[in-house]
PDB file of N, CA, C and O in Angstrom:
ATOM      1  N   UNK A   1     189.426 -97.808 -21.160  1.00  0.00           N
ATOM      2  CA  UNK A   1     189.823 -96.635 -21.903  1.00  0.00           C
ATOM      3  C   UNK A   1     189.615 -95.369 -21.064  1.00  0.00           C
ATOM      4  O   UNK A   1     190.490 -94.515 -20.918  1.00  0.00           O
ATOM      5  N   UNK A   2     188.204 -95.306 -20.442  1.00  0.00           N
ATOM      6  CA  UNK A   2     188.034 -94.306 -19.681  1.00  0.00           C
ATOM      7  C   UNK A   2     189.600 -94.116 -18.223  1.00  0.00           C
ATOM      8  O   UNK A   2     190.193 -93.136 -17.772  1.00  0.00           O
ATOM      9  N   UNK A   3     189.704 -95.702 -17.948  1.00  0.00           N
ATOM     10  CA  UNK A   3     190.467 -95.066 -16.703  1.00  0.00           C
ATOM     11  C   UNK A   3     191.945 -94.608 -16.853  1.00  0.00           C
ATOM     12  O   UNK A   3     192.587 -94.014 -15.987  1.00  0.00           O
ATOM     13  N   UNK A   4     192.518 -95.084 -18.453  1.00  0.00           N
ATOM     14  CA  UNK A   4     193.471 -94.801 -18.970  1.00  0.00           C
ATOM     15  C   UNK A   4     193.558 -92.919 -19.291  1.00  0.00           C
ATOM     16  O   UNK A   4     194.495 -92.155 -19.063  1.00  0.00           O
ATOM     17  N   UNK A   5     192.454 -92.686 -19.773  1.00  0.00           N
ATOM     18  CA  UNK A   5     192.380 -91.112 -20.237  1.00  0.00           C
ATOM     19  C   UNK A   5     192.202 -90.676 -18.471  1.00  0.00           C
ATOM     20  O   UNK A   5     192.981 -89.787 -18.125  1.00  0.00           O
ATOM     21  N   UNK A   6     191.263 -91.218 -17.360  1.00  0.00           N
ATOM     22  CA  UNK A   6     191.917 -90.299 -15.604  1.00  0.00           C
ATOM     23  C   UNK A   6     192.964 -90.360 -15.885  1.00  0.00           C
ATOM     24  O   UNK A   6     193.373 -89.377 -16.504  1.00  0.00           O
ATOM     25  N   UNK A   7     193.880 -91.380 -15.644  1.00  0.00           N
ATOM     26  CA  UNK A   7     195.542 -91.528 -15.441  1.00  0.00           C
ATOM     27  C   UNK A   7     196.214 -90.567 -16.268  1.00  0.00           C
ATOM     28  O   UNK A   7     197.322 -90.137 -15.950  1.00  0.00           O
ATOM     29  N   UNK A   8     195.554 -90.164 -17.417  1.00  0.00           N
ATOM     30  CA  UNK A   8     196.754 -89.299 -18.049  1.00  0.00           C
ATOM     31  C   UNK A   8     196.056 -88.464 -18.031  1.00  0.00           C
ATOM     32  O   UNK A   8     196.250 -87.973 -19.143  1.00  0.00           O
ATOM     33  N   UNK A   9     194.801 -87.460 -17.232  1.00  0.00           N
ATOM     34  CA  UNK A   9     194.821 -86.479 -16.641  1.00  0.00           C
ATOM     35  C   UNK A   9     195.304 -85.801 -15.695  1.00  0.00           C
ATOM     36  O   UNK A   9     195.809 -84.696 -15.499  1.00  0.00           O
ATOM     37  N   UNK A  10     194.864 -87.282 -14.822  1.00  0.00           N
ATOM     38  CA  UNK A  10     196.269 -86.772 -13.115  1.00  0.00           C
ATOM     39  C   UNK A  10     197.663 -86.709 -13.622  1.00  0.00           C
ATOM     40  O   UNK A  10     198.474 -86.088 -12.935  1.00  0.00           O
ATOM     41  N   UNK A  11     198.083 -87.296 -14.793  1.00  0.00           N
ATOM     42  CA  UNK A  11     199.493 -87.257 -14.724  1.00  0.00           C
ATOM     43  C   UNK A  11     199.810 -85.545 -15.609  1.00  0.00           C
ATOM     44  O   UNK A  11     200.876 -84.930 -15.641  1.00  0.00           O
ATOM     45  N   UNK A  12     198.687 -85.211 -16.138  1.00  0.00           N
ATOM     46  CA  UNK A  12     199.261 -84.031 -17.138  1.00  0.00           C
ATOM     47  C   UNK A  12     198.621 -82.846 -16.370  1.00  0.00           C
ATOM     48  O   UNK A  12     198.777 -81.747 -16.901  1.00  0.00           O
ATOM     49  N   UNK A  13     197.658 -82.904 -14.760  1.00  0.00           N
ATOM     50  CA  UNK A  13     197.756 -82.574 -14.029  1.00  0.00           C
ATOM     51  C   UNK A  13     198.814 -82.273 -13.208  1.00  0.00           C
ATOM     52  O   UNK A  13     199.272 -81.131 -13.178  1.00  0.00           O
ATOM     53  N   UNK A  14     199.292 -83.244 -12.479  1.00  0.00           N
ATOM     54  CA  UNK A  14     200.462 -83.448 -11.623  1.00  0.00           C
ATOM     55  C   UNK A  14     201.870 -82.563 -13.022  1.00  0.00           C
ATOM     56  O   UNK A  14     202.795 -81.971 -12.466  1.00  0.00           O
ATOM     57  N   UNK A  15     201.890 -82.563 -14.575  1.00  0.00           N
ATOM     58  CA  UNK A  15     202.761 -81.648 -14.913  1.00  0.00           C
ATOM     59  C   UNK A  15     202.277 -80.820 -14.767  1.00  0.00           C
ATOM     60  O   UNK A  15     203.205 -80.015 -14.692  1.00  0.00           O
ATOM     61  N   UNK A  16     201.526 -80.357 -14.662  1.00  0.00           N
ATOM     62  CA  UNK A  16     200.738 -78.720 -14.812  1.00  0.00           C
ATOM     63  C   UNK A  16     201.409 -78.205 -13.479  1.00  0.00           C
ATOM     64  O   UNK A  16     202.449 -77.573 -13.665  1.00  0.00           O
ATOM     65  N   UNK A  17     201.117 -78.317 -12.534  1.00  0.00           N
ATOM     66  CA  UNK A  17     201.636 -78.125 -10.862  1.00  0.00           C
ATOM     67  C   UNK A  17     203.696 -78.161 -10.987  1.00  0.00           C
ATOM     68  O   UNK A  17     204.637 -77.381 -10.841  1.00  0.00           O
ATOM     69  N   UNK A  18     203.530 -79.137 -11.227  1.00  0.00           N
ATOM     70  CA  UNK A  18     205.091 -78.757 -11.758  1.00  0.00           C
ATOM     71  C   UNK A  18     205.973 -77.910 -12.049  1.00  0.00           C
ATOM     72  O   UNK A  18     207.034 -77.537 -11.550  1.00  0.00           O
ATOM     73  N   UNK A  19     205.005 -77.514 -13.467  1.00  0.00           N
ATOM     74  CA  UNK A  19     205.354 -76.269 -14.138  1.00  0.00           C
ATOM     75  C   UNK A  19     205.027 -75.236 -13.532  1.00  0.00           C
ATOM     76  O   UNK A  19     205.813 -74.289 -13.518  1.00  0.00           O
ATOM     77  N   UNK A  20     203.794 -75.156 -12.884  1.00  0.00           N
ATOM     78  CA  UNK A  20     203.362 -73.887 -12.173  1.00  0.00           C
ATOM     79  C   UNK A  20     204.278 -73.509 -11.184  1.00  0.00           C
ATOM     80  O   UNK A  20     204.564 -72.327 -10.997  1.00  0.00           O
ATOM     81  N   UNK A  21     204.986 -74.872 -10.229  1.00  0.00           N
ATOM     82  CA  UNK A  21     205.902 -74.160  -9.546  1.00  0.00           C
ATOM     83  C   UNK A  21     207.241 -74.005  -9.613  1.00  0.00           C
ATOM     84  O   UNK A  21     208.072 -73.717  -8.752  1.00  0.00           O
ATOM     85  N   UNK A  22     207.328 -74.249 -10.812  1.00  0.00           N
ATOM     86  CA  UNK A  22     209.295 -73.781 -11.152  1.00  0.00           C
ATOM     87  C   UNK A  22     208.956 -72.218 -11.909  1.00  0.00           C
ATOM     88  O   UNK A  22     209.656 -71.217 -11.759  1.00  0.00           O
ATOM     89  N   UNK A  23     207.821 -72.298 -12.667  1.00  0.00           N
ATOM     90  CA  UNK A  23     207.368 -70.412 -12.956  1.00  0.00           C
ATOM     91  C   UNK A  23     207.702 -69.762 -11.771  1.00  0.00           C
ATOM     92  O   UNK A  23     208.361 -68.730 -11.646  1.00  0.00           O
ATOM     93  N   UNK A  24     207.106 -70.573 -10.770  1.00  0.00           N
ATOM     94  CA  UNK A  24     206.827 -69.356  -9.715  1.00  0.00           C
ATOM     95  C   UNK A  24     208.102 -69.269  -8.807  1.00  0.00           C
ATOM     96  O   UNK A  24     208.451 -68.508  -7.904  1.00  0.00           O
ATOM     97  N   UNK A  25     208.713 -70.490  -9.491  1.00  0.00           N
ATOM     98  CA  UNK A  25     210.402 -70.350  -8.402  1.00  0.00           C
ATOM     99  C   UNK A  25     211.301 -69.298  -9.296  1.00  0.00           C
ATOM    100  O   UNK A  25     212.035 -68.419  -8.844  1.00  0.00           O
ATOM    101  N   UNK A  26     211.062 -69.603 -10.643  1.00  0.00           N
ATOM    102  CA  UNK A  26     211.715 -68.500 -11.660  1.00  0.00           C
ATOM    103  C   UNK A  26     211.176 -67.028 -11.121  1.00  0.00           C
ATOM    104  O   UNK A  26     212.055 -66.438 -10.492  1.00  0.00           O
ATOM    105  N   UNK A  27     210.089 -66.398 -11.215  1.00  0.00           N
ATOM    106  CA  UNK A  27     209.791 -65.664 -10.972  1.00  0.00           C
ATOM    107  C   UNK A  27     210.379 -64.784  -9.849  1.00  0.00           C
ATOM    108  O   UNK A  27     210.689 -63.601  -9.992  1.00  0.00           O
ATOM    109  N   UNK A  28     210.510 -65.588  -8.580  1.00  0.00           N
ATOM    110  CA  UNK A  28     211.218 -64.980  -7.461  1.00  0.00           C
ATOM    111  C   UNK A  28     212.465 -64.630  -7.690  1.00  0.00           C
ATOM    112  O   UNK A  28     213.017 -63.552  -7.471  1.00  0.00           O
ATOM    113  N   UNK A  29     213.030 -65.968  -8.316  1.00  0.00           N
ATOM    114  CA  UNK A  29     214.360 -65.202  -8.548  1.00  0.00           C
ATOM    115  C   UNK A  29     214.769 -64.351  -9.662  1.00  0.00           C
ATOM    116  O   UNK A  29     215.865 -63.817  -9.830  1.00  0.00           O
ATOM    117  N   UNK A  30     213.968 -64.314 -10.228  1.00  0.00           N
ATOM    118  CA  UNK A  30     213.805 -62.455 -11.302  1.00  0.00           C
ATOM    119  C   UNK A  30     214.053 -61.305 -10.201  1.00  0.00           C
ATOM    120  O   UNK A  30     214.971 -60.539  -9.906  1.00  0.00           O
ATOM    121  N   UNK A  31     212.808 -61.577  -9.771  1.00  0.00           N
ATOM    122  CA  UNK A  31     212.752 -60.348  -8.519  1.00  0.00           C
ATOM    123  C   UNK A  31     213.894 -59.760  -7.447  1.00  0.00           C
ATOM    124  O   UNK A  31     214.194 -58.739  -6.829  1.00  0.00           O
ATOM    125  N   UNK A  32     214.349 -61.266  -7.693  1.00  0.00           N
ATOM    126  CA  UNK A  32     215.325 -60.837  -6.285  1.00  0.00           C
ATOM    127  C   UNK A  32     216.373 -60.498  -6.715  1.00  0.00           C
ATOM    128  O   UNK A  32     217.064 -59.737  -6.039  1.00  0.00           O
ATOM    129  N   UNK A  33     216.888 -61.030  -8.170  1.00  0.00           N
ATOM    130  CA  UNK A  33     217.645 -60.155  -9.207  1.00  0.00           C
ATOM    131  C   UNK A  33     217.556 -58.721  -9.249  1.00  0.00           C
ATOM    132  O   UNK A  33     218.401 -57.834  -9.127  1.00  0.00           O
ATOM    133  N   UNK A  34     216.357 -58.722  -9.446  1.00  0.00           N
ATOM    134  CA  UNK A  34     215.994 -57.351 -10.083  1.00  0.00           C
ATOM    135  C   UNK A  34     216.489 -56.402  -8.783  1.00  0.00           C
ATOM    136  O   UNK A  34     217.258 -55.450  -8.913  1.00  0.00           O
ATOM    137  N   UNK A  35     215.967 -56.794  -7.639  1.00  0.00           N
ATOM    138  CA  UNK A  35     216.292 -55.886  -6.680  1.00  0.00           C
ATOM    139  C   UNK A  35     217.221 -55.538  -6.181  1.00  0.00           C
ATOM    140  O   UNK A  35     217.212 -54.505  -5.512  1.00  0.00           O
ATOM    141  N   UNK A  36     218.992 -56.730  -6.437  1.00  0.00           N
ATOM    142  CA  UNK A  36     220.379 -56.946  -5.882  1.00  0.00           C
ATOM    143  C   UNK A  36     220.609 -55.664  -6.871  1.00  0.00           C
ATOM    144  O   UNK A  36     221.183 -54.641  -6.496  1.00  0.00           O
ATOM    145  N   UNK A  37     220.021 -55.881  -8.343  1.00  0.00           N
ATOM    146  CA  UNK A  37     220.603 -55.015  -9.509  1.00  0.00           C
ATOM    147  C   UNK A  37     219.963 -53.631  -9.118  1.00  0.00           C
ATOM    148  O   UNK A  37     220.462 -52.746  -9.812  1.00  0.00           O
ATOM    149  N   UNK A  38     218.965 -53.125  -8.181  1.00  0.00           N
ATOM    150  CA  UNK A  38     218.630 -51.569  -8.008  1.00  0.00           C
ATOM    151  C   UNK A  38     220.170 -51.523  -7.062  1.00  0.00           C
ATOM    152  O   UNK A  38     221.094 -50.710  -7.081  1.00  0.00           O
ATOM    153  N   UNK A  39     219.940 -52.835  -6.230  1.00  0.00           N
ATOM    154  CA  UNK A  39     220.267 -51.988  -5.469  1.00  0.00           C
ATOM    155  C   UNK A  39     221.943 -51.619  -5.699  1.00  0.00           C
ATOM    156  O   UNK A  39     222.380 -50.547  -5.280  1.00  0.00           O
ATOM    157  N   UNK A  40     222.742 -52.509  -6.332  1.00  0.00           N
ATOM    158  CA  UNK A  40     224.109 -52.108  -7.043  1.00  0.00           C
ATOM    159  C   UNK A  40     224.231 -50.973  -7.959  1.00  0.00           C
ATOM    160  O   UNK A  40     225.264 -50.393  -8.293  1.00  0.00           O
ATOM    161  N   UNK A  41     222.583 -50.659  -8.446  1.00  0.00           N
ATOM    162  CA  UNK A  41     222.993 -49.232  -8.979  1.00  0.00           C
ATOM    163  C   UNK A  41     222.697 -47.983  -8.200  1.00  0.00           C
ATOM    164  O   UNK A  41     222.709 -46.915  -8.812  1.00  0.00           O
ATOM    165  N   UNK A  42     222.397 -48.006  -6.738  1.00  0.00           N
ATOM    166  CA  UNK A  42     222.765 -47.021  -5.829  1.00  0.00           C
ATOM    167  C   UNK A  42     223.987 -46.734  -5.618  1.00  0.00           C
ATOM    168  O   UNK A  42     224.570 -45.652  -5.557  1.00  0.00           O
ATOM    169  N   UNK A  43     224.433 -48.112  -5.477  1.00  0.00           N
ATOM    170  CA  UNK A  43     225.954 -47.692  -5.121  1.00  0.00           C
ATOM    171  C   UNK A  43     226.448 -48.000  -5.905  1.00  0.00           C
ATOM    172  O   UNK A  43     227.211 -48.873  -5.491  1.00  0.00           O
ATOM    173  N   UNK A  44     226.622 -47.824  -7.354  1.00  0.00           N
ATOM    174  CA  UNK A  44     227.727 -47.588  -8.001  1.00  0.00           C
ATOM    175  C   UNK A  44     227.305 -46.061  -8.066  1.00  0.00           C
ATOM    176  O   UNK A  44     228.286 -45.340  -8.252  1.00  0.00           O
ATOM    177  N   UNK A  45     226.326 -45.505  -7.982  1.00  0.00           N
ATOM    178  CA  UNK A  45     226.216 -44.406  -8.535  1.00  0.00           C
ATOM    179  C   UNK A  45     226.469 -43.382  -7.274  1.00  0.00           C
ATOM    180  O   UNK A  45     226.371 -42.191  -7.566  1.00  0.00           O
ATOM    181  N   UNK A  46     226.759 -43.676  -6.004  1.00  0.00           N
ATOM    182  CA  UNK A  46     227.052 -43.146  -4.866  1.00  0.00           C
ATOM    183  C   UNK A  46     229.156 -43.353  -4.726  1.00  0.00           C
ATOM    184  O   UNK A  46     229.979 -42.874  -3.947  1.00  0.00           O
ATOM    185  N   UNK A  47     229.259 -44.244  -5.855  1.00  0.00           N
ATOM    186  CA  UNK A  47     230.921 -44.513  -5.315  1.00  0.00           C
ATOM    187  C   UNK A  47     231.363 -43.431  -7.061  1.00  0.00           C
ATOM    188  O   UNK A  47     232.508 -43.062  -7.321  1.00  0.00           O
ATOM    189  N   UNK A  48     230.156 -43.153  -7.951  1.00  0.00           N
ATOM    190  CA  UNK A  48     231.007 -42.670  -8.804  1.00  0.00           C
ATOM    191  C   UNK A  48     230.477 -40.965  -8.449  1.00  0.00           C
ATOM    192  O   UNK A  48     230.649 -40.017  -9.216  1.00  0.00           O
ATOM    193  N   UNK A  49     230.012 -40.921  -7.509  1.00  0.00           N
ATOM    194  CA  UNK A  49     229.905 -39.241  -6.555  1.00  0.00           C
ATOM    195  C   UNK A  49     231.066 -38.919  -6.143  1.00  0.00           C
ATOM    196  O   UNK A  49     231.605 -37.878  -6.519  1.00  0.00           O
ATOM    197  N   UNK A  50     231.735 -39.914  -5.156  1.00  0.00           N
ATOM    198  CA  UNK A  50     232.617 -39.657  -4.348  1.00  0.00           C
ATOM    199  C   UNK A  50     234.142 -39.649  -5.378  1.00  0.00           C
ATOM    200  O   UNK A  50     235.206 -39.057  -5.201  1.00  0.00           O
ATOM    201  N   UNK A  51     233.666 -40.620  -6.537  1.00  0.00           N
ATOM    202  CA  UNK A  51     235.223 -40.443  -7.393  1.00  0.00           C
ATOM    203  C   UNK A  51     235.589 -39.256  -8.379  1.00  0.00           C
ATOM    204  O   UNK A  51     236.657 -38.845  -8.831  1.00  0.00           O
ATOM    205  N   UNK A  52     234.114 -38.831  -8.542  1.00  0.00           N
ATOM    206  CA  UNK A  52     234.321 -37.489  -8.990  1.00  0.00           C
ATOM    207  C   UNK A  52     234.661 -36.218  -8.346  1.00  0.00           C
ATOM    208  O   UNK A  52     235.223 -35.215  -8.787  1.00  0.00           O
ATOM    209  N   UNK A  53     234.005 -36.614  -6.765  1.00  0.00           N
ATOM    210  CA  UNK A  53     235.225 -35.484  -5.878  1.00  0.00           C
ATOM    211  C   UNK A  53     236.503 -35.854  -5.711  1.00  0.00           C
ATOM    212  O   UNK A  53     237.488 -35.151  -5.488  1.00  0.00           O
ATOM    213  N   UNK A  54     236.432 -36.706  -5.802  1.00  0.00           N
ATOM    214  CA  UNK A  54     237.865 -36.740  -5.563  1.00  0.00           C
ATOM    215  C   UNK A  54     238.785 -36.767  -6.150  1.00  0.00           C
ATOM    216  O   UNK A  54     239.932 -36.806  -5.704  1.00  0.00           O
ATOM    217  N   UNK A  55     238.328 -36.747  -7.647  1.00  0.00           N
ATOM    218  CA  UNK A  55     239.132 -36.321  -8.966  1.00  0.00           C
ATOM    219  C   UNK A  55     238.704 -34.903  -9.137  1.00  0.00           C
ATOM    220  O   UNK A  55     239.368 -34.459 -10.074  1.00  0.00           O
ATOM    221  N   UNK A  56     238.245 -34.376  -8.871  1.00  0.00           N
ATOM    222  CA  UNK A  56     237.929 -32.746  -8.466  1.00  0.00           C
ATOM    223  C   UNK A  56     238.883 -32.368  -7.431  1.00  0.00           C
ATOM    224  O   UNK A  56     239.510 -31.422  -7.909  1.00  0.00           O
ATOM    225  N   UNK A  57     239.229 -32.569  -6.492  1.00  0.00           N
ATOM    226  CA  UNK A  57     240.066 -31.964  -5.501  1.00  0.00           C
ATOM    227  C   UNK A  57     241.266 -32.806  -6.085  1.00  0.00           C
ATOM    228  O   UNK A  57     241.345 -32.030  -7.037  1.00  0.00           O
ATOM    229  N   UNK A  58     242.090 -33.552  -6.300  1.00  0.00           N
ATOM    230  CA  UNK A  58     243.019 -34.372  -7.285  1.00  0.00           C
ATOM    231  C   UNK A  58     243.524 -32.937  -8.216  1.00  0.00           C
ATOM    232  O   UNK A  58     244.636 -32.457  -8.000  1.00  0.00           O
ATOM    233  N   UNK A  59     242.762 -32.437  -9.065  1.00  0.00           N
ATOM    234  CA  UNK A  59     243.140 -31.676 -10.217  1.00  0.00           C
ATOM    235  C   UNK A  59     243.206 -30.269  -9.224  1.00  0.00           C
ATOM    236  O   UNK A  59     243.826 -29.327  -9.720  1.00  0.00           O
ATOM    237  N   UNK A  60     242.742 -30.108  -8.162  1.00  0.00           N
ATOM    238  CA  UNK A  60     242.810 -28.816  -7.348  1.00  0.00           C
ATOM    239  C   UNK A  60     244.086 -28.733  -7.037  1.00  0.00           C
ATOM    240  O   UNK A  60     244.671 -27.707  -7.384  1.00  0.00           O
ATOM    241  N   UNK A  61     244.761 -29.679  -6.381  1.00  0.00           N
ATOM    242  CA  UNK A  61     245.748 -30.004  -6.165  1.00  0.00           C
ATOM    243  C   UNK A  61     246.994 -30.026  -7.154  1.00  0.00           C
ATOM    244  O   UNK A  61     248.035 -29.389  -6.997  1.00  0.00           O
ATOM    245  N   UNK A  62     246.699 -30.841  -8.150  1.00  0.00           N
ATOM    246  CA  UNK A  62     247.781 -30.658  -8.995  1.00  0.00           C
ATOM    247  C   UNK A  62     247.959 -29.733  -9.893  1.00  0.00           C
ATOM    248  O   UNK A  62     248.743 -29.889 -10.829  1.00  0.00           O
ATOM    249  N   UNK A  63     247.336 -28.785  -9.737  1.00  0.00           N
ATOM    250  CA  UNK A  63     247.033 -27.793 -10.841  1.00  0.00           C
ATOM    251  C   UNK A  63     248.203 -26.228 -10.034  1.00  0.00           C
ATOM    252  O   UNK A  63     248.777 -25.366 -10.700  1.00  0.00           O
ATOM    253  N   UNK A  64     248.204 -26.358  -8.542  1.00  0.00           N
ATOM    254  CA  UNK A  64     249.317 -26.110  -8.037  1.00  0.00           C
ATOM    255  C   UNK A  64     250.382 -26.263  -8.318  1.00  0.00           C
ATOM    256  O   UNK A  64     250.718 -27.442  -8.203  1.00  0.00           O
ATOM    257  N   UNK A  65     251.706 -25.130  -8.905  1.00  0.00           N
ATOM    258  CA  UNK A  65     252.822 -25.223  -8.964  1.00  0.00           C
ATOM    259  C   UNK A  65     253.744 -25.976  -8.057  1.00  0.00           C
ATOM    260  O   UNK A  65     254.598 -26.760  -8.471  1.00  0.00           O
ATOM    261  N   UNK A  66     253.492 -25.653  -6.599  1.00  0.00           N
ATOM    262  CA  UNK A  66     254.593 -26.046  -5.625  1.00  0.00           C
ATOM    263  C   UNK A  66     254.025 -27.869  -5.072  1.00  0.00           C
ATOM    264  O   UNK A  66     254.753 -28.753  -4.621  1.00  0.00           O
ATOM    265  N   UNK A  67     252.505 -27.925  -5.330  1.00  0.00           N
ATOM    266  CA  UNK A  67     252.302 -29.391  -5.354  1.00  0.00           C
ATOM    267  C   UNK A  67     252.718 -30.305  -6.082  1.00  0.00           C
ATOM    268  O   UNK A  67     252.950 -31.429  -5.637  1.00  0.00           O
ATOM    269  N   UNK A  68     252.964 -29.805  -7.954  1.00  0.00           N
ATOM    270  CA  UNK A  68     253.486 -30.372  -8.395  1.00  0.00           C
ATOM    271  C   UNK A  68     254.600 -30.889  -8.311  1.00  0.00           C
ATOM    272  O   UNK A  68     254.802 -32.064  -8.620  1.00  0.00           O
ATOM    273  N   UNK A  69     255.596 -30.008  -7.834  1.00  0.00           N
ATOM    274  CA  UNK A  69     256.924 -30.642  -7.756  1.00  0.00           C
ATOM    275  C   UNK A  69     256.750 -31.740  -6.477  1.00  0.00           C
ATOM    276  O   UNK A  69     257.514 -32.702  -6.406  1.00  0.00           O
ATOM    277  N   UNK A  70     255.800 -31.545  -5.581  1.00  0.00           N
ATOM    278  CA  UNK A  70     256.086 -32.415  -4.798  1.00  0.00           C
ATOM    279  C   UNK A  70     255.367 -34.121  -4.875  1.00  0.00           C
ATOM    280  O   UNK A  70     255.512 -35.175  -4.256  1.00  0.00           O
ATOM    281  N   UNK A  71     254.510 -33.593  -6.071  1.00  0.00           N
ATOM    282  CA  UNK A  71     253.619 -35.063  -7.030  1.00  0.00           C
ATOM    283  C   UNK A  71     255.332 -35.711  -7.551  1.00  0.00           C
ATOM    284  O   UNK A  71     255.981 -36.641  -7.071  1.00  0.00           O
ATOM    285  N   UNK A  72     255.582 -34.985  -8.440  1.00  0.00           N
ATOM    286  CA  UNK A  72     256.541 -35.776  -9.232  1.00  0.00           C
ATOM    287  C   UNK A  72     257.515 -36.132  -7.996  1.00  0.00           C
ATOM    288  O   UNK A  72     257.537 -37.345  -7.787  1.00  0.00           O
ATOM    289  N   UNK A  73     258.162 -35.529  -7.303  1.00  0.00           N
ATOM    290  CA  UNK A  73     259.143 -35.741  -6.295  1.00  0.00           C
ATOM    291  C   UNK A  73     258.995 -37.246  -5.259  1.00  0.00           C
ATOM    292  O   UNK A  73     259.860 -38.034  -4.878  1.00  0.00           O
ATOM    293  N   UNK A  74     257.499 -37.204  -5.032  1.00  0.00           N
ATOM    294  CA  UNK A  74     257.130 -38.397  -4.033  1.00  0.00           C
ATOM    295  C   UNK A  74     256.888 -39.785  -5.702  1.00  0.00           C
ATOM    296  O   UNK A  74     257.394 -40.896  -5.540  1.00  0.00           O
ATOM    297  N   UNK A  75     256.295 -39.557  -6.781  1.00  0.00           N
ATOM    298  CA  UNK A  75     256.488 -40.145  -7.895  1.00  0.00           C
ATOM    299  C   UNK A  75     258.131 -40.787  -8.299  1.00  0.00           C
ATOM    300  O   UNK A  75     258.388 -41.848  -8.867  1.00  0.00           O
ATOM    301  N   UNK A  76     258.708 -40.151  -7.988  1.00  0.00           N
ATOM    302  CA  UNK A  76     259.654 -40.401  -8.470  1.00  0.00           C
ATOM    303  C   UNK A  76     260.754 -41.108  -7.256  1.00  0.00           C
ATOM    304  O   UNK A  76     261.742 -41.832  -7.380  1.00  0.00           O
ATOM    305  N   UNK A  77     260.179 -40.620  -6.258  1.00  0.00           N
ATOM    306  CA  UNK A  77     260.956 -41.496  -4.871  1.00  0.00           C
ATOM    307  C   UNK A  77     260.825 -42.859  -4.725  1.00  0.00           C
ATOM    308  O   UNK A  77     261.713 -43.667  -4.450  1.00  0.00           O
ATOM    309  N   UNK A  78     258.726 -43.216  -5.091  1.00  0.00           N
ATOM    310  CA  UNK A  78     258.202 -44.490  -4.989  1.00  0.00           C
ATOM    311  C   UNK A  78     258.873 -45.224  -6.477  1.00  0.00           C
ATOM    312  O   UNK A  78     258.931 -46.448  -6.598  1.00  0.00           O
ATOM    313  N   UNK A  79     259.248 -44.476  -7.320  1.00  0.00           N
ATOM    314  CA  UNK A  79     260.075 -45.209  -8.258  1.00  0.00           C
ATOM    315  C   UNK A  79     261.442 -45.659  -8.566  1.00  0.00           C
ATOM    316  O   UNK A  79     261.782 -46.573  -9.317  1.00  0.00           O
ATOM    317  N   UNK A  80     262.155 -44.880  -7.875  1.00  0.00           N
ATOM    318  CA  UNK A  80     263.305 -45.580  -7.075  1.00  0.00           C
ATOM    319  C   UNK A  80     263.593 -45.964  -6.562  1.00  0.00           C
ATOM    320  O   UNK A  80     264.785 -46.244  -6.687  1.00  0.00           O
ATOM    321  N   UNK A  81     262.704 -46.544  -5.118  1.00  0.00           N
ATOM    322  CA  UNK A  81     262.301 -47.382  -4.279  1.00  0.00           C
ATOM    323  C   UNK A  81     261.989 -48.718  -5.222  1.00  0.00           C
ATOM    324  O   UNK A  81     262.377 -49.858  -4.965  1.00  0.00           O
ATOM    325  N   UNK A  82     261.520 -48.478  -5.904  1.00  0.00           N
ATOM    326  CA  UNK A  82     260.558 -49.735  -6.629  1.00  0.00           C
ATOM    327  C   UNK A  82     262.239 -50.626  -7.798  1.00  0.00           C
ATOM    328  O   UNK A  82     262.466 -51.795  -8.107  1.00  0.00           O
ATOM    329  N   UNK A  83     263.001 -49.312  -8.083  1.00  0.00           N
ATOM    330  CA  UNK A  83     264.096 -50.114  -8.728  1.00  0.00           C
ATOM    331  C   UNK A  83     265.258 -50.596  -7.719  1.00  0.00           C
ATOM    332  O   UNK A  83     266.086 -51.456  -8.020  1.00  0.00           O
ATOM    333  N   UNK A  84     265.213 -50.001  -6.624  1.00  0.00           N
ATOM    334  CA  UNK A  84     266.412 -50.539  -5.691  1.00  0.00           C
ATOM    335  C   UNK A  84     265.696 -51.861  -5.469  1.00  0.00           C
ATOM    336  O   UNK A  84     266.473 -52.774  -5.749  1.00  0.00           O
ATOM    337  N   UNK A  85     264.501 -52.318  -5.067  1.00  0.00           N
ATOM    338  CA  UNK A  85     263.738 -53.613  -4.608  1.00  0.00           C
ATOM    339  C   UNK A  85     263.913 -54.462  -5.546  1.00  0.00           C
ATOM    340  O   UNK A  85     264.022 -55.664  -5.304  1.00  0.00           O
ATOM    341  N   UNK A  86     263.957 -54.033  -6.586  1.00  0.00           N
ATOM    342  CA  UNK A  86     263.582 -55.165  -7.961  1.00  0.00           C
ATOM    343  C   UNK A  86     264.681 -55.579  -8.084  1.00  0.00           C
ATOM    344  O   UNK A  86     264.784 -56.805  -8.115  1.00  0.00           O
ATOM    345  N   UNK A  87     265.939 -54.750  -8.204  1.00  0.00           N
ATOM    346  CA  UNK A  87     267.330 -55.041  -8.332  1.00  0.00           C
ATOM    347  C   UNK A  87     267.895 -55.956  -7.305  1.00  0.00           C
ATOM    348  O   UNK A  87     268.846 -56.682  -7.593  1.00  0.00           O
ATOM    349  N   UNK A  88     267.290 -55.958  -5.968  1.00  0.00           N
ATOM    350  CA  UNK A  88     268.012 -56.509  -5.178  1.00  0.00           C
ATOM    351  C   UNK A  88     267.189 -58.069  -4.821  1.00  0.00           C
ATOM    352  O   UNK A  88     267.528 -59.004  -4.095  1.00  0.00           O
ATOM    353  N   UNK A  89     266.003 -57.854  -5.670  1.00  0.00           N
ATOM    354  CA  UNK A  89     266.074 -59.046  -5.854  1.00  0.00           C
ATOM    355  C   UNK A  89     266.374 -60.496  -6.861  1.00  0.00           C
ATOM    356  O   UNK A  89     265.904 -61.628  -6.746  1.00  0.00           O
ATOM    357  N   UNK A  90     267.297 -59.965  -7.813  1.00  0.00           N
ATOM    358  CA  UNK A  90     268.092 -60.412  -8.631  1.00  0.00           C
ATOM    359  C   UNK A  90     269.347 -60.735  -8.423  1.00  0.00           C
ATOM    360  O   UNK A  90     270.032 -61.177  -9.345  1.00  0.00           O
TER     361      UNK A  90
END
């Protein structure tokens, strides 16, 4: 009886160790989560800097009379371009 209750100490031992090291494999990869996720919020927050200048100078631009005509003009070129292509490939 006694050597039956060792055996199912070493064995609920040997789970203990087990468990201890898939915690500790979980754990790392929390961390290393955690840190991909700082670090994607640098740069999203460095790419939504640059999109706000550049929707800042965007509206600088179009807010110009003589740019405008030339927004819609190049707009409207790439869109007739886009129907001669489509057409001709039918």
């Amino acid at each position: 009886m006694e050597q039956e209750n060792d055996r199912e100490l070493d064995h609920l031992a040997d789970r203990v160790a087990l468990l201890k090291n898939v915690t500790h494999g979980i754990n790392k990869e929390v961390n290393d989560q955690h840190k991909l996720l700082d670090n994607m919020d640098g740069s999203f927050a460095s790419v939504g800097g640059l999109m706000s200048a550049v929707t800042d100078k965007f509206r600088a631009v179009y807010n110009d009379k003589a740019n405008k005509r030339l927004i819609y003009g190049a707009v409207g070129v790439a869109a007739g371009l886009f129907l001669v292509w489509y057409f001709m490939l039918r």
